[in-house]
C-alpha positions in Angstrom: 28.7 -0.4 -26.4 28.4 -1.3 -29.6 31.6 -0.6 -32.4 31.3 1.0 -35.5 34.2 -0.5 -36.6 34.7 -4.4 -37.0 38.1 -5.1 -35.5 39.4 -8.6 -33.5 38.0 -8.9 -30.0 35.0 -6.6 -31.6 31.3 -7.5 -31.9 31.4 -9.0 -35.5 27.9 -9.9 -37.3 27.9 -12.4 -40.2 25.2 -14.4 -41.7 24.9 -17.7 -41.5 28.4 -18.5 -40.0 30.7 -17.5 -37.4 33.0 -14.7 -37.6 36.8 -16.3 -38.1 38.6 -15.2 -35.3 42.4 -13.2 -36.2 44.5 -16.5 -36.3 47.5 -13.1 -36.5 46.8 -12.4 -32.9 49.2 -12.7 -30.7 46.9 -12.5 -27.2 44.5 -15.3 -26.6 40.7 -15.2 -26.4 39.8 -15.7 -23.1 36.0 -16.3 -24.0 34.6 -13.3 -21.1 32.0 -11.0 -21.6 29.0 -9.3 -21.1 26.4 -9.1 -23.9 23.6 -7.6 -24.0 20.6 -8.5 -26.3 17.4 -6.1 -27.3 15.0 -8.0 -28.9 11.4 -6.5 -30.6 8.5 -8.1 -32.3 6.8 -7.4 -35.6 8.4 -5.0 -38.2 5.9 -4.6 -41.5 8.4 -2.2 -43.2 6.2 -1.0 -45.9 2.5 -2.7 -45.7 -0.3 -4.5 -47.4 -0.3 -3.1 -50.6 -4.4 -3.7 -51.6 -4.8 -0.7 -48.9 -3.6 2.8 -48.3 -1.2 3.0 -46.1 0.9 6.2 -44.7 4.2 4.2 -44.5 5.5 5.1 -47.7 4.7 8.8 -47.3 6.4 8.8 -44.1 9.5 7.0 -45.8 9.5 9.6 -48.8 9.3 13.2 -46.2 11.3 12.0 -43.5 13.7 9.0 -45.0 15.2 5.5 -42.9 15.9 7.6 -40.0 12.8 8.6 -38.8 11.2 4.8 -38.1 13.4 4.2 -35.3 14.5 7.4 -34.1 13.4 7.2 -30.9 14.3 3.7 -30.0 17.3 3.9 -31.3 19.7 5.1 -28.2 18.2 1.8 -26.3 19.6 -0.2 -29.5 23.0 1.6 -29.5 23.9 0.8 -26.5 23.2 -3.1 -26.1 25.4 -5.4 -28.5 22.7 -7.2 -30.7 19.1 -6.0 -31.4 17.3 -8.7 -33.0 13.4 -8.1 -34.8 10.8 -9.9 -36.3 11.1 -8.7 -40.1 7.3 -9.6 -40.6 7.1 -8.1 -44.6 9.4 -9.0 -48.0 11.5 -6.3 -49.7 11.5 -6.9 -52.8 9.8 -5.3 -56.7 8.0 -8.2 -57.0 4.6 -7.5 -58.0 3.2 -11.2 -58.2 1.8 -11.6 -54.5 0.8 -14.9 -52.9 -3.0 -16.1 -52.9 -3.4 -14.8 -49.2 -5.7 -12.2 -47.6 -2.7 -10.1 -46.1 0.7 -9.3 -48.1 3.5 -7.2 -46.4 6.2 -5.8 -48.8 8.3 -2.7 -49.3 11.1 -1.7 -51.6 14.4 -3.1 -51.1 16.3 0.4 -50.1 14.1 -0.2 -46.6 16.7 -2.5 -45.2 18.4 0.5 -44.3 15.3 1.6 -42.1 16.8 -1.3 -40.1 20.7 -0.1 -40.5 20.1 3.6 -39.3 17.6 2.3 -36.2 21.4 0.4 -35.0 19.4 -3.5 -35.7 22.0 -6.0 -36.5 20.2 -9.6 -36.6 16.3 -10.4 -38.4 14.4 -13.6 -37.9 13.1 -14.1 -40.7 10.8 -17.1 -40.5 7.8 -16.3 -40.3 4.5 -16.8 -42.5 5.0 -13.0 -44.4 8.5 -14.0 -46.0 7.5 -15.1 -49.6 4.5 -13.2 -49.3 5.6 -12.3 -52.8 7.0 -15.6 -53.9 10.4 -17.2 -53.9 12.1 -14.2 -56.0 10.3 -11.4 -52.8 12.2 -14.4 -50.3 15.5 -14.2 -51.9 15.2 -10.2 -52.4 15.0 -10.0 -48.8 17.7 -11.8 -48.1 19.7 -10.1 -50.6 18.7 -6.8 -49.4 19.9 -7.5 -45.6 22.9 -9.2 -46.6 23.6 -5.5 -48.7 23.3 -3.5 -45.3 25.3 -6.3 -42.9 22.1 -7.3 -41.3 22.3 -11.1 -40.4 19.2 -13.2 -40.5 18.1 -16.7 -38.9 15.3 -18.7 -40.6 15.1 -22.4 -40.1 18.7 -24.3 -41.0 20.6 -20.5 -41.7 21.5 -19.5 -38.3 22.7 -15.8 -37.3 25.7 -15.5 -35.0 27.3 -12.6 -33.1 30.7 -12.8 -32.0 32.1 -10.8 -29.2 35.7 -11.5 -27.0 35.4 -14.5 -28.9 31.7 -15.4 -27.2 29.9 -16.6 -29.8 25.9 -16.3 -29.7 23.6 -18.1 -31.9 20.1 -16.9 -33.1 18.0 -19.4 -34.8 14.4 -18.7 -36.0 11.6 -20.9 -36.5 7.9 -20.7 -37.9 5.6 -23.2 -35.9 2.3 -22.6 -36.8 3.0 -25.3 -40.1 3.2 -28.0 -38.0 7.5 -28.1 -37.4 8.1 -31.3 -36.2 10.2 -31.5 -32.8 12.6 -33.5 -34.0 13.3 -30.6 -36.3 13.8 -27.9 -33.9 15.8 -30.2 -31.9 17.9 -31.0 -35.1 18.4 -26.9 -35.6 19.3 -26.5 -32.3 22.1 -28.8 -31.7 23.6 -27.5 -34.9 23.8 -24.2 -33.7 24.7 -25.5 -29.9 27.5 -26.7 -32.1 29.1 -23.1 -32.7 28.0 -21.3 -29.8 28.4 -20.4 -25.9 24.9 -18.5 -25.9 21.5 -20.0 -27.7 18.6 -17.7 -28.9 15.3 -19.2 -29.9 12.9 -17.3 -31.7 9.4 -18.8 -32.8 6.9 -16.9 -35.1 3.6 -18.8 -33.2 0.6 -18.8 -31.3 -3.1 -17.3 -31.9 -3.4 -13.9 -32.9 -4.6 -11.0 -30.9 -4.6 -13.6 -27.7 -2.8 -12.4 -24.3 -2.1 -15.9 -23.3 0.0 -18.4 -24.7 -1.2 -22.2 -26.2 -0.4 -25.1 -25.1 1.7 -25.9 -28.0 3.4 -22.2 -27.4 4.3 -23.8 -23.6 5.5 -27.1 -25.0 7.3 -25.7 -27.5 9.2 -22.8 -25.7 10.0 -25.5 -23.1 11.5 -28.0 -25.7 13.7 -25.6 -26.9 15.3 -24.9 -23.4 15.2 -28.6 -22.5 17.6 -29.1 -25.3 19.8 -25.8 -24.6 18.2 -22.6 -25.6 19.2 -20.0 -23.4 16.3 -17.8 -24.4 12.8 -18.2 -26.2 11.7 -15.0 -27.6 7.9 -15.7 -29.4 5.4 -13.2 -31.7 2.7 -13.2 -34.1 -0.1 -12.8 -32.1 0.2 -8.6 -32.4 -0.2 -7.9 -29.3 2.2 -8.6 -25.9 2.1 -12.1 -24.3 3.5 -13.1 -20.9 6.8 -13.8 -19.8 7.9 -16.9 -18.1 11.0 -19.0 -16.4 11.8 -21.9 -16.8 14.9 -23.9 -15.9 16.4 -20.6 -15.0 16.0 -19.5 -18.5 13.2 -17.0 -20.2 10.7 -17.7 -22.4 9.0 -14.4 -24.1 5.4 -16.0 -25.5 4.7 -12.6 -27.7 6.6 -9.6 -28.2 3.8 -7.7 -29.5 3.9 -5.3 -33.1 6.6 -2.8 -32.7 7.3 -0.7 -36.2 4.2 -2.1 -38.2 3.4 -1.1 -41.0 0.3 -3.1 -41.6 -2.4 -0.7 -40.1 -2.9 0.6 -36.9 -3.8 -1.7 -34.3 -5.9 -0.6 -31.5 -3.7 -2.2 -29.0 -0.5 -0.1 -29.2 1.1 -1.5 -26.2 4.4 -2.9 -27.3 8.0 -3.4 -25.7 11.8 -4.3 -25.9 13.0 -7.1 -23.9 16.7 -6.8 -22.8 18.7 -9.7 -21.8 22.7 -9.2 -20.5 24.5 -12.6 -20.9 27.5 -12.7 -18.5 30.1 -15.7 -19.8 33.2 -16.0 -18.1 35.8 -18.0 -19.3 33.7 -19.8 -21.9 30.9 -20.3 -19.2 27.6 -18.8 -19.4 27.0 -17.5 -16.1 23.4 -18.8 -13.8 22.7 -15.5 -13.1 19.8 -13.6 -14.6 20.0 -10.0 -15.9 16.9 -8.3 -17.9 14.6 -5.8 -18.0 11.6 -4.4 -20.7 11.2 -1.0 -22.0 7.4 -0.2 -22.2 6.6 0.7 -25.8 3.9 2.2 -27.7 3.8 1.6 -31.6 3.5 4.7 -32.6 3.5 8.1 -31.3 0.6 9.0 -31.1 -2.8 7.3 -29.6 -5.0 7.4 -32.0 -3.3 6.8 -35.4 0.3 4.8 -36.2 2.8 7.1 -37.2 5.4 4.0 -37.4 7.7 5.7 -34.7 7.7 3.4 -31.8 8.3 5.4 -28.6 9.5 4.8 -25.0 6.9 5.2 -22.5 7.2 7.5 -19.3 4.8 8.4 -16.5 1.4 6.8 -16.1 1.5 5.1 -19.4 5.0 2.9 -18.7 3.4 2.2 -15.0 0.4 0.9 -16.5 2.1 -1.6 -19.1 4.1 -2.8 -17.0 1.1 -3.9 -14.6 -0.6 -5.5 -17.9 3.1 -7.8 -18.3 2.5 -9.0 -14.7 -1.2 -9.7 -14.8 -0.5 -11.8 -18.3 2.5 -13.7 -16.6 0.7 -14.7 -13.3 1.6 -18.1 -12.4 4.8 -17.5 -15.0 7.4 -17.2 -12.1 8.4 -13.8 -12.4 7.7 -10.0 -11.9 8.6 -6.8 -13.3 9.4 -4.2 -10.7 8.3 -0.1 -11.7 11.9 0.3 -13.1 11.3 -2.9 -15.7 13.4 -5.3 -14.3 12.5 -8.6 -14.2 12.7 -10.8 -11.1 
């Protein structure tokens, strides 16, 4: 469960660093536990500002609370929740010569806070949709509600009975060289017993992954990644092992304010780490929680919701006829084996 408050031998959440363990402390670390990641796809908090969009009305009748609400209790009770922040928060009004710009005001950071998210990966191609200044207002404004972020060379860490897990973020669809995610990753390898590797790639609104999607998810576990988690397409991609590791090609939209997508089908991966003694444990422990993006099925009303019945039977079916040939299956309760 997570802790509200940050105390030695607690989950601690810094950016760009790891959390300086009690030097004070008289009992030793012993490096064991369990931790238990949530990860999500694309948040637009806000939207694309040339067109109408309900997200700020939503913001201004029901305030930060309502985004998350009902995905929330999942995210309280893991230790990390990660997301894609796929917008800039910033007052910038100068946007970047591009068809789409995502952006919201600053104070929506705490959307983020009251929904119980502690990490962002931030690279992706929307953050300087609004030029440097909208970049480093971003930052600024997570770093204000304790919300760590991983973008290229600044890595996020989580810290937990002195386990120490490392989230670094990277946008391939420039061209990043191998050599650089390699470079990335043994830095962070450096300062960490668990390794989470998130890429911003692929084509958009395409259930399968690339080949460079395949080559790249594998490269990162070749050189110690325990887990790939991938988005950008807007919709959900497969699921695959490899190595005895995961690889998540596309976690779909989640709480997007950048229209309303036809495809609402969405969903949180979960991940338990168990590391005893400093040693990350071979056995494999997670699960998805079908999705939708909204709350309704015709229009987005930004509150992503669990789904139940008929509707969570039927995702789930969709996650194993994308993954065929990927080495795993979900079972009806979500688990994946």
């Amino acid at each position: 469960m997570k802790k509200k408050i940050l105390v030695f031998l607690s989950l601690c959440l810094c950016l760009g660093t790891v959390a300086p363990m009690d030097v004070t402390a008289k009992k030793k670390v012993t490096k064991t536990a369990d931790i238990t990641i949530s990860a999500v796809g694309d948040c637009a908090l806000g939207g694309e500002t040339k067109y109408p969009t309900g997200f700020h009305d939503k913001y201004n009748k029901n305030g930060a609370s309502y985004f998350l609400k009902n995905v929330k209790p999942v995210f309280e009770k893991d230790d990390v929740t990660i997301v894609n922040l796929e917008c800039v928060l910033t007052s910038e009004t100068k946007r970047a010569d591009k068809k789409y710009c995502y952006k919201g005001p600053q104070k929506y950071a705490e959307i983020l806070k009251k929904g119980s998210v502690e990490i962002c990966n931030f690279a992706n191609n929307h953050n300087a949709d609004y030029g440097e200044k909208s970049f480093k207002d971003t930052k600024a404004a997570l770093k204000k509600q304790k919300i760590a972020y991983s973008v290229g060379d600044a890595i996020a860490y989580a810290k937990k009975n002195g386990v120490v897990v490392a989230f670094v973020g990277f946008y391939s669809s420039t061209g990043i060289s191998t050599d650089y995610v390699k470079k990335i990753i043994e830095k962070a390898k450096k300062k960490s017993d668990v390794l989470v590797v998130t890429y911003h790639w692929g084509q958009m609104y395409q259930y399968y992954p690339n080949d460079r999607q395949k080559m790249l998810g594998k490269l990162a576990i070749d050189n110690g990644a325990d887990l790939v988690l991938g988005h950008h397409a807007h919709i959900i991609q497969g699921i695959e092992k490899y190595k005895g590791k995961y690889i998540v090609y596309g976690l779909g939209d989640f709480c997007y304010g950048g229209g309303n997508p036809d495809d609402k089908d969405t969903m949180i991966f979960q991940q338990t780490f168990h590391v005893k003694n400093g040693k990350l444990q071979a056995d494999l422990d997670a699960n998805i929680v079908p999705c939708s993006i909204s709350g309704s099925k015709t229009k987005n009303d930004y509150q992503p919701r669990i789904l139940k019945g008929d509707e969570k039977k039927n995702l789930i079916a969709k996650v194993n006829k994308i993954s065929k040939g990927m080495n795993i299956t979900v079972d009806e309760d979500g688990k994946i084996k």
